[in-house]
VODO-453075 format. One record per residue (C-alpha): x negated, z, y. Coordinates in steps of 0.25 Angstrom, whole numbers, plus 5000, padded with zeros to 4 digits. Each point is the difference from the previous one (the first is absolute). Layout:
SITE	X	Z	Y
SITE	X	Z	Y
...
//
This chain:
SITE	X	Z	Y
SITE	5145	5106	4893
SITE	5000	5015	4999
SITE	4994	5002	4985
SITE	4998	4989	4988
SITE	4993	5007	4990
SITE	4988	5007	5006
SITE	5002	4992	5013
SITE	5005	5001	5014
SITE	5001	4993	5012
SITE	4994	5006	5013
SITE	5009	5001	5013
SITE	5002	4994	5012
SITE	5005	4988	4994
SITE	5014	5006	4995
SITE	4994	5002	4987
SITE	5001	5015	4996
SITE	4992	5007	4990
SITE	5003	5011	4992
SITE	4994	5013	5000
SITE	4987	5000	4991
SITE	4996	5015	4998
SITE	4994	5012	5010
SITE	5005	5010	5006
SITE	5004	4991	5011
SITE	5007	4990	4991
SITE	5008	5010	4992
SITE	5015	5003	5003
SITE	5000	5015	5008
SITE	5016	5004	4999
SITE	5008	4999	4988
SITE	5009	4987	5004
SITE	4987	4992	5002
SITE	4995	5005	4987
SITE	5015	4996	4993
SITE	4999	4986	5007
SITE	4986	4999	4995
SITE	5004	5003	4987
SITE	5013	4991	4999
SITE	4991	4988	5005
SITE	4991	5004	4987
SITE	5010	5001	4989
SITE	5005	4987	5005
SITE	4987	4991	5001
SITE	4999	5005	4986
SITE	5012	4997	4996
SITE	4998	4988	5006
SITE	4986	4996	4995
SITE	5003	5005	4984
SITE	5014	5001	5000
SITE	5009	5002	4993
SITE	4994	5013	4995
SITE	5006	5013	4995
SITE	5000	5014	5011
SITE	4988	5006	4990
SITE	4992	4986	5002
SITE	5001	5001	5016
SITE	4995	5015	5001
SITE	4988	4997	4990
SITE	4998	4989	5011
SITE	5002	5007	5012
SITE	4996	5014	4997
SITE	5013	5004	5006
SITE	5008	5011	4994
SITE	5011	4995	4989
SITE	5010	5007	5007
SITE	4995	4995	5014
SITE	5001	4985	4993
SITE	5013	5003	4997
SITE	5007	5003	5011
SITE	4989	4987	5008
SITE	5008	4992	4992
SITE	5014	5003	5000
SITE	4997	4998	5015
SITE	4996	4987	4997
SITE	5011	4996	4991
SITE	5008	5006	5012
SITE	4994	4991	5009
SITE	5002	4988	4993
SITE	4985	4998	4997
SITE	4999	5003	4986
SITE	5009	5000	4987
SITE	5001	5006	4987
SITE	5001	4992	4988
SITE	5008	5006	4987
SITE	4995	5010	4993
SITE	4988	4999	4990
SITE	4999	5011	4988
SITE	4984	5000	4998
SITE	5003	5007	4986
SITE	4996	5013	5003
SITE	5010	5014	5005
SITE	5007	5000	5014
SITE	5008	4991	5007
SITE	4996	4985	4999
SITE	4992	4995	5014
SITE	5006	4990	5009
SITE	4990	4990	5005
SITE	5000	4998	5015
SITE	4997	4985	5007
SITE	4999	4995	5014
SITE	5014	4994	5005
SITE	4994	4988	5008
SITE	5010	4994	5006
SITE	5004	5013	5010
SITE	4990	4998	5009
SITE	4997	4986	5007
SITE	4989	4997	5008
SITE	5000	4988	5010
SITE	4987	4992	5004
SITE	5001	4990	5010
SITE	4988	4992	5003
SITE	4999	4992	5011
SITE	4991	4988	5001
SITE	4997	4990	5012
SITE	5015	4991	4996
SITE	5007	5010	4991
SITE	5006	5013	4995
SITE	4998	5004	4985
SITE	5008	5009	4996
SITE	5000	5007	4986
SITE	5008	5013	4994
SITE	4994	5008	4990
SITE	5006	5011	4990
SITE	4991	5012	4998
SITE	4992	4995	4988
SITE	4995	4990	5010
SITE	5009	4988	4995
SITE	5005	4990	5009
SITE	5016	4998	5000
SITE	5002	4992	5012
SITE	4991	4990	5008
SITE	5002	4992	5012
SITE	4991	4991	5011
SITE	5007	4994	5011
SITE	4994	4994	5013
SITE	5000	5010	5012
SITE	5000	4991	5012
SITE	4993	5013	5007
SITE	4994	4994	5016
SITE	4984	5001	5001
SITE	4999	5011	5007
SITE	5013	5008	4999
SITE	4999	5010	4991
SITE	5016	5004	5004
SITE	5003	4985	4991
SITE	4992	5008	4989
SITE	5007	5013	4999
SITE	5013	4990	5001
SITE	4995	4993	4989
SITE	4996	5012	4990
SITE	5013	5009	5002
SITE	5009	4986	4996
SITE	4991	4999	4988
SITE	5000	5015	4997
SITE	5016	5001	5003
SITE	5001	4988	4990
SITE	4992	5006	4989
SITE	5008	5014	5000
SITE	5012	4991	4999
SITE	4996	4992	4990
SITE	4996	5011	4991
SITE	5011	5009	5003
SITE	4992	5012	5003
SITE	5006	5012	5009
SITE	4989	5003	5007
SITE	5005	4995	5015
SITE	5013	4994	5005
SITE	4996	4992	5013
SITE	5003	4989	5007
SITE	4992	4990	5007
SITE	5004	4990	5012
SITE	5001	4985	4994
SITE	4999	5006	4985
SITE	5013	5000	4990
SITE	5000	5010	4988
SITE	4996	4992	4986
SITE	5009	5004	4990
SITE	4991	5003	4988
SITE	5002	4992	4987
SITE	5001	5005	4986
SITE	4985	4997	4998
SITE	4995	5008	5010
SITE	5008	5011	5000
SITE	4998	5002	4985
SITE	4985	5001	5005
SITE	5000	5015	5004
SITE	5009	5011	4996
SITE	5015	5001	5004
SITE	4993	5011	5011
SITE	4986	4992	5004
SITE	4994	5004	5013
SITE	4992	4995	5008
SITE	4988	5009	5003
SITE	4988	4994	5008
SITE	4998	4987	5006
SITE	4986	4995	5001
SITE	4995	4987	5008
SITE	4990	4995	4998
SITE	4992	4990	5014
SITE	4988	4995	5004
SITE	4993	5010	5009
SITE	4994	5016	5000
SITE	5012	5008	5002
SITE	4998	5014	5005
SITE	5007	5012	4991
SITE	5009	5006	5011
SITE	5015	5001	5002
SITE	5003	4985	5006
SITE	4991	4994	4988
SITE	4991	4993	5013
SITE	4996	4987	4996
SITE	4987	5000	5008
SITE	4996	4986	5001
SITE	5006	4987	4992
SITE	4994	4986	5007
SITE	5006	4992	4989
SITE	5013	5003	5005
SITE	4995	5003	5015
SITE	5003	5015	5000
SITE	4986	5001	5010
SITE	5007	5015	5003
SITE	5003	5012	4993
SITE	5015	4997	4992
SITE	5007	5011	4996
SITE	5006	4992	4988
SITE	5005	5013	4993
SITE	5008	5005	5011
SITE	5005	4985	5004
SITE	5006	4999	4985
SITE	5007	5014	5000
SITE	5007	4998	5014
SITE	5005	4987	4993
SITE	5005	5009	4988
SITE	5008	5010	5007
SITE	5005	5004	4986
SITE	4989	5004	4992
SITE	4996	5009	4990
SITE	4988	5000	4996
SITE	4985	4997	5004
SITE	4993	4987	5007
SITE	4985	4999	4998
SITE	4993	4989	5005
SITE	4987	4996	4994
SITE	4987	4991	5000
SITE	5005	4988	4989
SITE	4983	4998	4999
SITE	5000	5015	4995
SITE	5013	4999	4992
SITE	4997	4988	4991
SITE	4984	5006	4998
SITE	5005	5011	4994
SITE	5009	4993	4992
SITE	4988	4990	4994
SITE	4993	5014	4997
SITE	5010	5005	4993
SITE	5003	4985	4993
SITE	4984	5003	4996
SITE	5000	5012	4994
SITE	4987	5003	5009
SITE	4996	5013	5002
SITE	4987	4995	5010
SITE	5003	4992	5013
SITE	5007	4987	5002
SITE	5001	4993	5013
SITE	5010	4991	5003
SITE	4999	4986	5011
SITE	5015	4994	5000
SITE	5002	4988	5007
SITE	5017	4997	5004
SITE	5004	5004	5013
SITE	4983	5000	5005
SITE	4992	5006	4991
SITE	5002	5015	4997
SITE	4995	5009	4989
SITE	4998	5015	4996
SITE	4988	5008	4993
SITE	5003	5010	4990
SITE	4989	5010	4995
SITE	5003	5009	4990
SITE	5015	4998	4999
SITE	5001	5002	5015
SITE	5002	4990	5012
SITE	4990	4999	5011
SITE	5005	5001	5013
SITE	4989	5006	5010
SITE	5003	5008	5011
SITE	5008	4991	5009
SITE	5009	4992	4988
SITE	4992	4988	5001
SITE	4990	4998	4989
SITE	5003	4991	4989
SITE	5002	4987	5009
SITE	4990	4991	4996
SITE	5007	4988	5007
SITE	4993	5007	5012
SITE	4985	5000	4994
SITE	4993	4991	5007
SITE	4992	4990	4994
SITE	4994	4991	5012
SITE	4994	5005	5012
SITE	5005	4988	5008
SITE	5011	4999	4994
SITE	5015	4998	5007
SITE	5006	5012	5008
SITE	5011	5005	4991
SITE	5012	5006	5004
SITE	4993	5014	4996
SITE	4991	4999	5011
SITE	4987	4996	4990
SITE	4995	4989	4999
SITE	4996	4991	4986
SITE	5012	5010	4991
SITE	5002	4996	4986
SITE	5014	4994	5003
SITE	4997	4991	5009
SITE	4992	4991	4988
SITE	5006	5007	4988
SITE	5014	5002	5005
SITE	5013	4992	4996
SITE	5002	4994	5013
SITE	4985	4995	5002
SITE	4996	4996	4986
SITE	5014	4991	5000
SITE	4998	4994	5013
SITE	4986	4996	4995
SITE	5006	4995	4988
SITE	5009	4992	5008
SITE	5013	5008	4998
SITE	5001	5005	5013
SITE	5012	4993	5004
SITE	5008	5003	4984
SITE	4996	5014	5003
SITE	5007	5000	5013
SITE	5011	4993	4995
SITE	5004	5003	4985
SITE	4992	5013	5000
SITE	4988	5008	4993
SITE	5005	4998	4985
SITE	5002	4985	5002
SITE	4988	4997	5007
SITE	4991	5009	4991
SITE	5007	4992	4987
SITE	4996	4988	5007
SITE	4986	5005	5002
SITE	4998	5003	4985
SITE	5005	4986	4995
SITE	4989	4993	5010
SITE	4991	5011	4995
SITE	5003	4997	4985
SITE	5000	4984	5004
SITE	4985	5002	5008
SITE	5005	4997	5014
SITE	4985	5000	5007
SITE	5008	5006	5013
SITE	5006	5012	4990
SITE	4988	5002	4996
SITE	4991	5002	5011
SITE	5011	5010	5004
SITE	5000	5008	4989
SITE	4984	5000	5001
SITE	5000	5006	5013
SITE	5011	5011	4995
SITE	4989	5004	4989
SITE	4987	5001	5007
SITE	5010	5008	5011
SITE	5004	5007	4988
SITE	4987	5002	4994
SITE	4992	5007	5012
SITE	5013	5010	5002
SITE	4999	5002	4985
SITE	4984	5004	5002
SITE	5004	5008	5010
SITE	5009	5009	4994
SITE	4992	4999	4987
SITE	4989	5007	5008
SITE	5008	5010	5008
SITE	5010	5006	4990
SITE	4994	4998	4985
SITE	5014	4996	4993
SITE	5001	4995	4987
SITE	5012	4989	5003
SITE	5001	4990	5012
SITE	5014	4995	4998
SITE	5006	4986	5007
SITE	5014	5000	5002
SITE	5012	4994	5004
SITE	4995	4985	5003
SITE	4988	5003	4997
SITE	5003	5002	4987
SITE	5006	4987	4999
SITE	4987	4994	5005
SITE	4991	5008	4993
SITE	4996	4989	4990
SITE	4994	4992	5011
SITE	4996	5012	5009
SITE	4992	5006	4987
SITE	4990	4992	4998
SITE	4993	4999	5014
SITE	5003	5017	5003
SITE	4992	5002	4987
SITE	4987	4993	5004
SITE	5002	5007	5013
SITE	4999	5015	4993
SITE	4990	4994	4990
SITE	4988	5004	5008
SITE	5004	5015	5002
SITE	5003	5000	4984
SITE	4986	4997	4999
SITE	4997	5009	5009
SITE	5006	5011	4992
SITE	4998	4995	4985
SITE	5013	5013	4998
SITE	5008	4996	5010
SITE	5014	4997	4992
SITE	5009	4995	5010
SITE	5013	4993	4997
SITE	5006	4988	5008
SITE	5015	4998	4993
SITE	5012	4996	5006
SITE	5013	5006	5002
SITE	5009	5005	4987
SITE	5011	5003	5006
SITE	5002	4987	5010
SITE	5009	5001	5010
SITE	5005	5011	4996
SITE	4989	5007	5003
SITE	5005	5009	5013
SITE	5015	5000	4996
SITE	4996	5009	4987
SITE	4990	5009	5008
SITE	5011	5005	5010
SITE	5011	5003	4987
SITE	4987	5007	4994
SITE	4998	5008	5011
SITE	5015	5002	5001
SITE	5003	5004	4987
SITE	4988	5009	4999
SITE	5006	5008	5013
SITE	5012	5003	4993
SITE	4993	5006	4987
SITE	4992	5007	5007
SITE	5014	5006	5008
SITE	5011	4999	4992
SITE	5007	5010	5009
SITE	5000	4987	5011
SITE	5012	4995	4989
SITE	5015	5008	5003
SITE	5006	5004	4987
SITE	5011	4993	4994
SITE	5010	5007	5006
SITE	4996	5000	5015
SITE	5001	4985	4997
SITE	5013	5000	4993
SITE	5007	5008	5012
SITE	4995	4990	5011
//
């Protein structure tokens, strides 16, 4: 998610950090240096606006003049404007505070779960102006329905928001007119500026965004889901990144957290997926897969799961098994995850013995990957997510005897079992965080008013 604060997401999951000192890192020709320098003034601006030129250099450590002319390059490109000017009572001219223009650069996240696409826009202060979950009636097994899928929904969201990034058409979908409500979410010159998706499964960082592996929605080969999404958009302007939603919504609890330790994240929604951040940066391993913990095992006979192991976590932890347990297997397949789930908790709350016993096997499953990780990566948080959240109340009880023993073990051992924040939210506002971090760290991404205005 490039930089929040101190923080920075390692590559290759789409997630690009910024430069972070050395001689390696630093900008060698004069443009990179200008384009490092534009992204400072404006996550300042950003971060503490508005604030007077002087206010920014003290900041920065940039020359007055410097800040200067960084701004009026901003205000040229839509990113920034100045407010009337402030007399501060001493001699001179009065200052003219300067303050981020939000609403000129929208970023589109699109999540996609096992039966839907969410889709939200976001300003460049990270506030949402338009949202939308529809069904995406994408084939097991036919990623070319996927990509069909996401560019309807992306084309429907630039309409609706009246954004300029992309005039395109695709087969079967008409052109929303945008309504006064949304139109009046941006500027009367938004663009669009990155799309992020956000799926189940390690994605690679290269050009097609190569999903490697997605069993939930039987991708058992490599998917070049970035490249499938562009060729279906033959129009567009700006960036697709395509990134882990385990990874995505981790990052967004740690920052929901304030921590500045290590989190690790066990989501359960389409399977069970998650992310570990240490130190403010995700942790991907060499190959883009760590940070599944669906795919721990905990039996040694347990059923062969789709990944090839045996015993993994999702296979008595996971939505579909802990349902089918319960006795919701067939709401599940019929109304769908949020239904059945909601049905699960109202037996839970009633104490449904079959519920129950359910839940109980999804604890001590819990309980030993929790062990595991506790003993492998030190963190301060373990966080449960998405329906796990949702089950927590009954999931607590039996995870925390399971993780007693070690406690005793290490009489300073101060782990946290919590659950999610940020619901299911959770992976949507990770991928417009990661977004919106890109463009302030290169402003220079945004045209300037007037290469708009002539389009």
């Amino acid at each position: 998610m490039g930089r929040t604060g101190d923080s920075a997401v390692s590559r290759p999951v789409g997630f690009q950090p910024e430069p972070s000192g050395g001689s390696a890192a630093r900008p060698v020709d004069s443009a990179a240096v200008r384009r490092r320098n534009l992204g400072l003034v404006l996550r300042h601006i950003a971060e503490h606006g508005p604030c007077a030129r002087t206010e920014i250099a003290a900041a920065t450590g940039l020359a007055h003049g410097s800040v200067t002319a960084l701004v009026g390059d901003l205000v040229e490109r839509g990113l920034v404007r100045e407010d009337d000017a402030l007399r501060s009572g001493g001699r001179g001219r009065p200052g003219r505070p300067v303050r981020l223009a939000p609403g000129r650069a929208l970023s589109m996240a699109v999540q996609i779960t096992s039966e839907r696409l969410r889709v939200v826009v976001a300003d460049l202060s990270g506030e949402i102006v338009w949202r939308e979950s529809i069904a995406h009636h994408a084939a097991p097994g036919r990623p070319e329905s996927m990509a069909d899928a996401v560019a309807a929904a992306v084309v429907r969201a630039e309409s609706n928001t009246g954004s300029t990034t992309f005039v395109a058409a695709v087969p079967g979908v008409a052109p929303v007119s945008p309504d006064a409500a949304t139109v009046n979410a941006g500027s009367a010159e938004s663009v669009l500026v990155r799309i992020v998706i956000a799926m189940a499964g390690p994605v690679r960082d290269d050009d097609a965004q190569t999903v490697m592996a997605a069993a939930d929605f039987g991708w058992l080969q490599p998917v070049r889901l970035g490249e499938l999404v562009r060729e279906r958009l033959p129009g567009l302007g700006c960036p697709i990144e395509v990134v882990n939603d385990g990874n995505a919504a981790a990052l967004a609890e740690y920052h929901a957290r304030g921590r500045r330790g290590g989190l690790v994240l066990i989501q359960a929604g389409t399977g069970i997926g998650g992310g570990v951040v240490l130190h403010g940066r995700i942790q991907i391993g060499s190959h883009g897969i760590a940070g599944e913990p669906g795919h721990m095992p905990v039996a040694l006979d347990g059923p062969v799961c789709l990944c090839g192991a045996r015993g993994c976590l999702v296979l008595y932890a996971g939505p579909e098994a802990v349902l089918a347990a319960a006795g919701f297997g067939e709401v599940l397949a019929e109304a769908g995850l949020e239904v059945a789930s909601g049905r699960l908790i109202a037996a839970l709350a009633a104490g449904d013995a079959r519920a129950l016993a359910a839940i109980e096997t999804a604890a001590q499953a819990l309980g030993a990957v929790i062990t595991a990780i506790t003993a492998l990566l030190d963190v301060d948080e373990i966080v449960l997510g998405g329906l796990l959240a949702q089950w927590f109340p009954w999931l607590s009880p039996t995870i925390e005897a399971r993780v007693a023993g070690r406690r005793a073990l290490a009489r300073g051992l101060d782990i946290g079992i919590e659950p999610g924040l940020l619901g299911a939210d959770a992976m949507l506002l990770g991928a417009i965080e990661f977004a919106r971090r890109t463009v302030l760290s290169d402003p220079a991404t945004v045209p300037p008013l007037s290469a708009v205005s002539e389009v």
